[in-house]
C-alpha positions in Angstrom: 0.0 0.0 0.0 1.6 3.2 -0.8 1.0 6.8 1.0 -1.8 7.9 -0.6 -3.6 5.0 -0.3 -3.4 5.1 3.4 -3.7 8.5 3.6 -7.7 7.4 1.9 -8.2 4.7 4.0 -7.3 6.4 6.9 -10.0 9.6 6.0 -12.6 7.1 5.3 -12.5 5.1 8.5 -12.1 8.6 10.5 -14.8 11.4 8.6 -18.2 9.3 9.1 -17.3 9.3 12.6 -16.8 13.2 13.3 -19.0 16.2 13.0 -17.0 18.4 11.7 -15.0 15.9 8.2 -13.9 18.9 6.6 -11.6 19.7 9.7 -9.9 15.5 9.6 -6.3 16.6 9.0 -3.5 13.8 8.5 0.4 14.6 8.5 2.8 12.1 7.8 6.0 12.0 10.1 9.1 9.9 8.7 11.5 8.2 11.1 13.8 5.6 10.9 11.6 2.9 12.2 7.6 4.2 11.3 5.8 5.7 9.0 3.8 8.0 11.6 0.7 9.7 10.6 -0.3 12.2 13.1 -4.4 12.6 12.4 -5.8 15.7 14.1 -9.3 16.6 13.8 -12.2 19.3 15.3 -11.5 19.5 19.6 -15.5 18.6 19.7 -14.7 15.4 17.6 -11.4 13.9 19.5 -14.1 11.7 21.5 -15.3 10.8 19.1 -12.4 9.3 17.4 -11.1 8.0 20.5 -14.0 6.5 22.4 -14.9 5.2 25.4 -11.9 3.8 26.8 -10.1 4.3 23.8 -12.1 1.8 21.6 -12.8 3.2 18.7 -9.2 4.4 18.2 -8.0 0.8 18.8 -10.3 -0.4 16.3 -9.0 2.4 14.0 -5.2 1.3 14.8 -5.9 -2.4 14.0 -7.3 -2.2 10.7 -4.5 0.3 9.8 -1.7 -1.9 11.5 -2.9 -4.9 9.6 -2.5 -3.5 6.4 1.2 -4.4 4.3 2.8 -0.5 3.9 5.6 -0.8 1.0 8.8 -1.1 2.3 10.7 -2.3 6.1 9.3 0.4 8.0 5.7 -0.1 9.9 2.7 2.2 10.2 1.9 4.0 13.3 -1.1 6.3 14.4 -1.2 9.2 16.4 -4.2 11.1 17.2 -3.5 14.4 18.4 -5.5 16.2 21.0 
């Protein structure tokens, strides 16, 4: 799967869930080890995409974490608050 891909798969888990999709940003931050995308949406819509005890953001991590990226280096999601 390449960047933009994710990038898409990313928006399309994350927008039907907040009330505010226009505001769903998503940065990609390259280290040696991860290719982190740091997701930052609407303050009124962090619960949302974090859930009760963080399961909606787990869920959200799992299908992204399951998913082949190209290349050695894994995936990894951040949700800023």
């Amino acid at each position: 799967m390449t960047d933009t891909e994710m990038r898409e798969l990313i928006k399309t888990i994350v927008e039907p869930l907040v009330s505010h999709p226009d505001e769903v940003e998503l940065d990609l931050k390259e280290t040696d080890d991860f290719h982190e995308y740091m997701l930052s949406v609407h303050p009124d819509d962090v619960g949302r995409v974090i859930g009760k005890r963080g399961r909606i953001a787990k869920a959200i991590r799992s299908i992204v974490y399951s998913i082949q990226f190209d290349g050695p280096k894994r995936v990894r999601l951040t949700i800023v608050d």
